[in-house]
Each structure stands twice: as structure tokens, then as C-alpha cells.
C-alpha positions as CSV (number, residue, x, y, z in Angstrom):
1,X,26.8,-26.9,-4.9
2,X,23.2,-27.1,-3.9
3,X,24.0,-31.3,-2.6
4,X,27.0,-29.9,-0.7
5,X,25.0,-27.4,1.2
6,X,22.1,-30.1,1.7
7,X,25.0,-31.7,3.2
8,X,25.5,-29.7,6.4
9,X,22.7,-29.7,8.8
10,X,23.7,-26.1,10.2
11,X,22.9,-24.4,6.3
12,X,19.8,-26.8,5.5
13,X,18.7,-25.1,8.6
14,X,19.9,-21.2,7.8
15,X,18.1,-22.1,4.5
16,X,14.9,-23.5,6.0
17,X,14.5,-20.3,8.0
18,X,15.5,-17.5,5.6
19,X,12.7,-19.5,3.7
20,X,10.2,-19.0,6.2
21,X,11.7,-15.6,7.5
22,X,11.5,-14.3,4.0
23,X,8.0,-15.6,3.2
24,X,6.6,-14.4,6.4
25,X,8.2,-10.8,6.2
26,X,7.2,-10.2,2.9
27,X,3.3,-10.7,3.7
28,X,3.6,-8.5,6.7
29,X,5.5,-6.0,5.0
30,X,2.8,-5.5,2.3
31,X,0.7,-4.3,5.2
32,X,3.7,-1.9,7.3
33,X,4.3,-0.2,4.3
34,X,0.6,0.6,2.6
35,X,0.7,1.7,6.0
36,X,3.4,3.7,6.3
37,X,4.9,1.8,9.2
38,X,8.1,0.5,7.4
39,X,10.5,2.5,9.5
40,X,8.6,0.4,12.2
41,X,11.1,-2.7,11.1
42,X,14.1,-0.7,11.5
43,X,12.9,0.2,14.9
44,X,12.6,-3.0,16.2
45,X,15.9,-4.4,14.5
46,X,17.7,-2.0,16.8
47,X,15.8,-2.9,19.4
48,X,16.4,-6.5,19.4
49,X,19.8,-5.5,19.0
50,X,20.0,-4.3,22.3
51,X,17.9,-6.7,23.6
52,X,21.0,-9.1,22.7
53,X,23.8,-6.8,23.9
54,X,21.7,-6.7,27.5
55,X,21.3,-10.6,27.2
56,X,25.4,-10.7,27.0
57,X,26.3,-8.4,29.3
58,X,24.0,-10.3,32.0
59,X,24.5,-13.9,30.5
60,X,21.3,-14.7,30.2
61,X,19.4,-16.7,27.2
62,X,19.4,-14.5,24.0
63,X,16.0,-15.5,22.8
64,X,14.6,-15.1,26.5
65,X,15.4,-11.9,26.1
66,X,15.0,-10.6,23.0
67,X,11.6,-11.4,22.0
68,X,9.3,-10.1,25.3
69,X,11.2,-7.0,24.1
70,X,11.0,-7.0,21.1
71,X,7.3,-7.7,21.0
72,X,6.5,-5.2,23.6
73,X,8.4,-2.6,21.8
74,X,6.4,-3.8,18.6
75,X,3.1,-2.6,19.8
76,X,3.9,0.6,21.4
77,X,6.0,1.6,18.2
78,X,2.8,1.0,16.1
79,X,0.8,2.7,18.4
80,X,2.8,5.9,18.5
81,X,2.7,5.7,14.8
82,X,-1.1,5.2,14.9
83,X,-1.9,8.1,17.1
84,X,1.4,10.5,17.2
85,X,1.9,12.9,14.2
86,X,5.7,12.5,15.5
87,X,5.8,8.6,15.3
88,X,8.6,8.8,13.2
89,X,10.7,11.0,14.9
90,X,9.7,8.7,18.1
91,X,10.8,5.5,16.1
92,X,14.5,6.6,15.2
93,X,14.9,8.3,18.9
94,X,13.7,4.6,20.1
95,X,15.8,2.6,17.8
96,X,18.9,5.2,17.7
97,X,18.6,4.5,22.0
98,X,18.3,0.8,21.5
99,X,21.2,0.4,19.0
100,X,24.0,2.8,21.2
101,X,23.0,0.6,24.6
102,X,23.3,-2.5,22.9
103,X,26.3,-1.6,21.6
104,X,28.4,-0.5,25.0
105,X,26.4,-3.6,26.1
106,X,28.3,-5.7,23.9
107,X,31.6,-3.9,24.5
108,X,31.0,-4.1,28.3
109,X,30.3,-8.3,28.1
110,X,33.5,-8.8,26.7
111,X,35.5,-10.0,23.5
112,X,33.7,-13.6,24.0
113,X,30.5,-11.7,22.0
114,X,30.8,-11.2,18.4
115,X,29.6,-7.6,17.3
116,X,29.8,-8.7,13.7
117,X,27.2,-11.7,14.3
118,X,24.7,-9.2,16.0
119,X,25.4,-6.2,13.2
120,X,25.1,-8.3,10.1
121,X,24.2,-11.9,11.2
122,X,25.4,-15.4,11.6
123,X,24.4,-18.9,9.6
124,X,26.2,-20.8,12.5
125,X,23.9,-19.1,15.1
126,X,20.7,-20.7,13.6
127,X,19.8,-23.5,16.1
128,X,16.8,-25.6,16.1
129,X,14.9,-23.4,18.0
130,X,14.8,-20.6,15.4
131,X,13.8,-23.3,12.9
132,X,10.6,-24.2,14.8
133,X,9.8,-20.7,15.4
134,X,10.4,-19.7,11.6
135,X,8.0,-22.3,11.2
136,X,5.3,-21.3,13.5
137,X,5.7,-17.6,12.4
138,X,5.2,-18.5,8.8
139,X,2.1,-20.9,9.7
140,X,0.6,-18.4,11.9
141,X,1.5,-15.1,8.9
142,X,-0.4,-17.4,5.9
143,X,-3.2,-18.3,8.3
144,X,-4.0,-14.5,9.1
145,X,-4.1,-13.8,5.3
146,X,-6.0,-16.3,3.7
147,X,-8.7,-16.7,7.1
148,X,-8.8,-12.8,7.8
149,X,-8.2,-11.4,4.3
150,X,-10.8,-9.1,3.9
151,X,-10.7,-8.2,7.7
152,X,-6.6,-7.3,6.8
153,X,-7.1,-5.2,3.8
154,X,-9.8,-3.4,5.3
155,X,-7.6,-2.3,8.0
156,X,-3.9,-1.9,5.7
157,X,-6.1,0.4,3.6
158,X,-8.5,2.5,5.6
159,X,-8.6,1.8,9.5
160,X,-11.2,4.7,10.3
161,X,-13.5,2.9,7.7
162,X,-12.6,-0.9,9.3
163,X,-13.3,-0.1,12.6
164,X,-16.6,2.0,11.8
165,X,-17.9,-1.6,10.0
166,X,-17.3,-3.3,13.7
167,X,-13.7,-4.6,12.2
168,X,-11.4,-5.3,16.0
169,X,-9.1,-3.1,13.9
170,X,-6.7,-3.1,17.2
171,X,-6.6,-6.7,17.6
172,X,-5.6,-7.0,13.9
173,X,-3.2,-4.3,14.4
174,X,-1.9,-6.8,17.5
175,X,-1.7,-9.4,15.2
176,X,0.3,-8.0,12.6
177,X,3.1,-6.6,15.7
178,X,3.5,-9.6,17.0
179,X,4.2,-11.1,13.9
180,X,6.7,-8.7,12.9
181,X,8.1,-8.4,16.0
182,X,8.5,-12.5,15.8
183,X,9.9,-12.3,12.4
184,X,12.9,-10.0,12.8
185,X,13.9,-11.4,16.0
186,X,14.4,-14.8,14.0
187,X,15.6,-13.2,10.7
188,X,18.3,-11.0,12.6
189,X,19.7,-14.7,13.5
190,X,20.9,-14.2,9.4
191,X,20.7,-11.3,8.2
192,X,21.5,-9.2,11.7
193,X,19.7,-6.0,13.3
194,X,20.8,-3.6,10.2
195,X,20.0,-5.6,7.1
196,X,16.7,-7.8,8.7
197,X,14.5,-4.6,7.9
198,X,15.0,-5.1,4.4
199,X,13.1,-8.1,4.4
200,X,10.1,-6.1,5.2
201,X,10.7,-3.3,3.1
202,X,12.3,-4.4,-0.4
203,X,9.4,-7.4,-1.6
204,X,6.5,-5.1,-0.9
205,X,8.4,-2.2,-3.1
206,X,8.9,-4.5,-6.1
207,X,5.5,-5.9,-5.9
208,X,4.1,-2.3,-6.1
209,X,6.6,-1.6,-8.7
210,X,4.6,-4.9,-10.7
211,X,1.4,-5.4,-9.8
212,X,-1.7,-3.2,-8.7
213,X,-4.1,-5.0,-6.7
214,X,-3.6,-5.5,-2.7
215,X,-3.9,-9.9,-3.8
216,X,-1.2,-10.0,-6.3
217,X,1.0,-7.1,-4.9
218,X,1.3,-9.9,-1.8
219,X,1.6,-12.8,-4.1
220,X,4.5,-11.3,-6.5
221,X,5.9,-9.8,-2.7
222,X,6.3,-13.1,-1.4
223,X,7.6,-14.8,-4.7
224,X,10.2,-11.8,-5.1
225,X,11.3,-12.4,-1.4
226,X,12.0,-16.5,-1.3
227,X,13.5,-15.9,-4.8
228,X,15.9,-13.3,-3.8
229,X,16.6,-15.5,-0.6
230,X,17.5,-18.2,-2.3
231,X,19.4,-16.4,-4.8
232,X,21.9,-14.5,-2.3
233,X,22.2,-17.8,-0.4
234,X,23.6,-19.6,-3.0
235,X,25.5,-16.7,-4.5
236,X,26.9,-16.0,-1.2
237,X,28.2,-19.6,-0.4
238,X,29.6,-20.3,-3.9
239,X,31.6,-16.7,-4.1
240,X,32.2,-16.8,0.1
241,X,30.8,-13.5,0.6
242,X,28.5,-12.5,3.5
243,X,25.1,-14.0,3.4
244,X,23.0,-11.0,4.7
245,X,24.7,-8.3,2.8
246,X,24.5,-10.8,-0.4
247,X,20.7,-11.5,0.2
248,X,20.0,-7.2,0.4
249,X,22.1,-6.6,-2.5
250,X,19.8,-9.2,-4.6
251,X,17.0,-7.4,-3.5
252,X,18.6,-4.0,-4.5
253,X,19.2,-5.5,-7.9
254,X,15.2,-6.9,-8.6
255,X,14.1,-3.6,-7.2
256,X,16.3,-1.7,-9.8
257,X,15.0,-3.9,-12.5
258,X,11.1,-3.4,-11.3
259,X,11.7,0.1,-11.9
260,X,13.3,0.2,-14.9
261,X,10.3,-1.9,-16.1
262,X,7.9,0.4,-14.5
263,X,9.8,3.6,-16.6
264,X,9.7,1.4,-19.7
265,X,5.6,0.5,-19.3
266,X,5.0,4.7,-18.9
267,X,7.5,5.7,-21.5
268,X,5.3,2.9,-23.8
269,X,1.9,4.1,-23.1
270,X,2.8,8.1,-23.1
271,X,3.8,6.8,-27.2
272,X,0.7,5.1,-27.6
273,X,-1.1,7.6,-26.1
274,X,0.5,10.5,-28.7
């Protein structure tokens, strides 16, 4: 199976950037959710959702399109999180908005547009162009963490603290939405604007499930995100089910079994500790 999908250009590419996609997700999504700015990835899934129903409806290149707004949307999402006490109530009016307009957007533009690749995703919409930004993304993510690691974790844990030390803490905070604003505009290309927030969210809940430290909870994030990948890929070619749903429902399934090892560690050590 594996030599037949190396076979077709169009999956080695799908597979190249759910690689990167995944990888690169994972990282930030260590930081969005010690945070608490997970919901910030659902935001700007709906978001570029109607970034592509507007690119439809006027004809105009998707990617043109979609990641100025996307982007733009990035930073003023995290910076309503940052300084509103109702950034979460401001995030789902935002993405609720985004995801209705693109929708009659799409109805509007005609049958020609395939809901269903927007929704959920498309391997045959992966082109070249998403490959080399995957790439670039995924460069650019690893670069930030192992050159500004300290300067990172200082700000995912305590910004007031960062920014009293002389830490930039807003151009980090840049950084990391630009990144994820990046990331999901390329990873709704497979897994579409509802599931591509899962990326973000699911490796950095498993990790925490496993491992304490801020190092390995990104290690064992990133490892549990290219694993899972790979694993609904090929599960999804070989049974012919739906890629993105098949990826998220692999991710369900290690975050079940993190948990159920995290209640067996505490049972354990409550009976050692009697």
C-alpha cells in the first residue's frame, strides 16, 4: 500500500504536507493552549473558510485571499484574547460570522464550488504551492523553538513576568499568529475549516496527558501529531474513508488512551501511597 500511494504524485504531496502541517501545528499548539488561546484555531478555521467562499463568489485566487485574512484576523483574535475578559465570547461571534458568510458565499458562486472540499478537505486540492509553504511554515515553526526557546516559554507561561525581563513579548506573540494563521490556511487544504483546529488542540492534550515539562510536553506533542497523521492517512486510503475525519478520529483514540494511562498512573500511586 505504502509503494502505491508513493506512486501518485498528488498523495506523496497530501502526505508531505499533513507532515509538515502536523509537525508545525503541534509546536504552536503547545503554546495556544498553555495559553488558553485554543479556541483561537477554531476562529481562524472559520475564518479562512469564508475567506474561500469570498474568493469563489468573486473568482479570484483562493490563497490570495485567504491568508492576508486569515493572518490579519490571527492577530486581532489574539489580541482580544490578550486584553478582553470577553475574548472568547468575541472569538465564536467572529468565527460563527465568518463561517455563515462563507457559506451563502459558496451557495451564491455556484454548484462549480465544492462545499464538502472547504468543510472537511480535499487531497486532490493540495498543489505545489501548499507543499512549499508547508515547508516554509515548518522551517520557520522549528527555527522559533529551538533559536527563541527560552524567550517562547517565558512568554507561553507568564507574559507579565517576560515582558518585565525586556522579553518583545508582542513580537513573539506576532510570531506565533502568524504561524498559526499560516498553518491552518495550509492544513484546511486536508483536513478543511472544521477538523484543521484539531491539529492544534489534540497533540498538545496528549502530551500534557504524558509528560510534565514544557521540552518534552512539545517533543511527545509533535511525535503524537506526525504519528497520528500518518496513521489516519494510511487507514483512510486502504479502508476509503475520509482523510480528515480519519486523521481526528486517530487523534480521539491516542487522547483516550493518554487518559486512561494517566487514571491508571493516579489509581497506582494513591495504592502505594495507602
Amino acid at each position: 500500500m505504502i509503494i502505491e500511494i508513493l506512486s501518485y504524485p498528488f498523495l506523496v504531496r497530501a502526505l508531505l504536507v499533513g507532515l509538515f502541517v502536523s509537525l508545525s501545528a503541534s509546536l504552536l499548539g503547545v503554546s495556544l493552549v498553555l495559553r488558553r488561546f485554543s479556541m483561537i484555531g477554531d476562529g481562524l478555521s472559520h475564518v479562512g473558510f469564508g475567506a474561500l467562499g469570498i474568493s469563489a463568489l468573486l473568482s479570484l485566487q483562493p490563497m490570495a485571499v485567504t491568508i492576508p485574512v486569515v493572518v490579519l484576523s490571527a492577530f486581532v483574535l489574539l489580541r482580544l484574547s490578550e486584553r478582553s475578559k470577553g475574548g472568547d465570547s468575541s472569538i465564536a461571534l467572529i468565527s460563527s460570522s465568518a463561517l455563515a458568510l462563507g457559506v451563502v458565499a459558496v451557495s451564491v458562486a455556484g454548484v462549480n464550488t465544492d462545499l464538502n472540499a472547504f468543510l472537511f478537505g480535499s487531497i486532490l486540492s493540495v498543489s505545489r504551492t501548499d507543499g512549499i509553504i508547508a515547508a516554509v511554515i515548518s522551517i520557520l515553526t522549528l527555527f522559533s523553538y529551538l533559536a527563541f526557546y527560552h524567550r517562547i516559554y517565558a512568554v507561553t507561561f507568564d507574559p507579565s513576568f517576560a515582558k518585565a525581563t525586556g522579553i518583545n513579548t508582542s513580537l513573539y506573540t506576532a510570531l506565533l499568529s502568524l504561524l498559526t494563521a499560516l498553518t491552518i490556511v495550509v492544513g484546511m487544504r486536508i483536513l478543511g475549516s472544521l477538523l484543521i483546529s484539531s491539529l492544534i488542540i489534540f497533540p498538545a492534550a496528549v502530551a500534557m496527558k504524558l509528560r510534565k515539562t514544557y521540552l518534552s510536553v512539545s517533543v511527545t506533542a509533535a511525535l503524537e501529531a506526525v504519528s497520528a497523521f500518518l496513521l489516519g492517512f494510511f487507514v483512510s486510503y486502504g479502508l476509503s474513508l475520509p482523510t480528515g475525519a480519519s486523521i481526528v478520529i486517530i487523534h480521539m483514540v491516542f487522547y483516550l488512551l493518554s487518559s486512561l494511562w494517566k487514571s491508571c498512573q493516579t489509581r497506582f500511586r494513591g495504592h502505594r501511597g495507602d
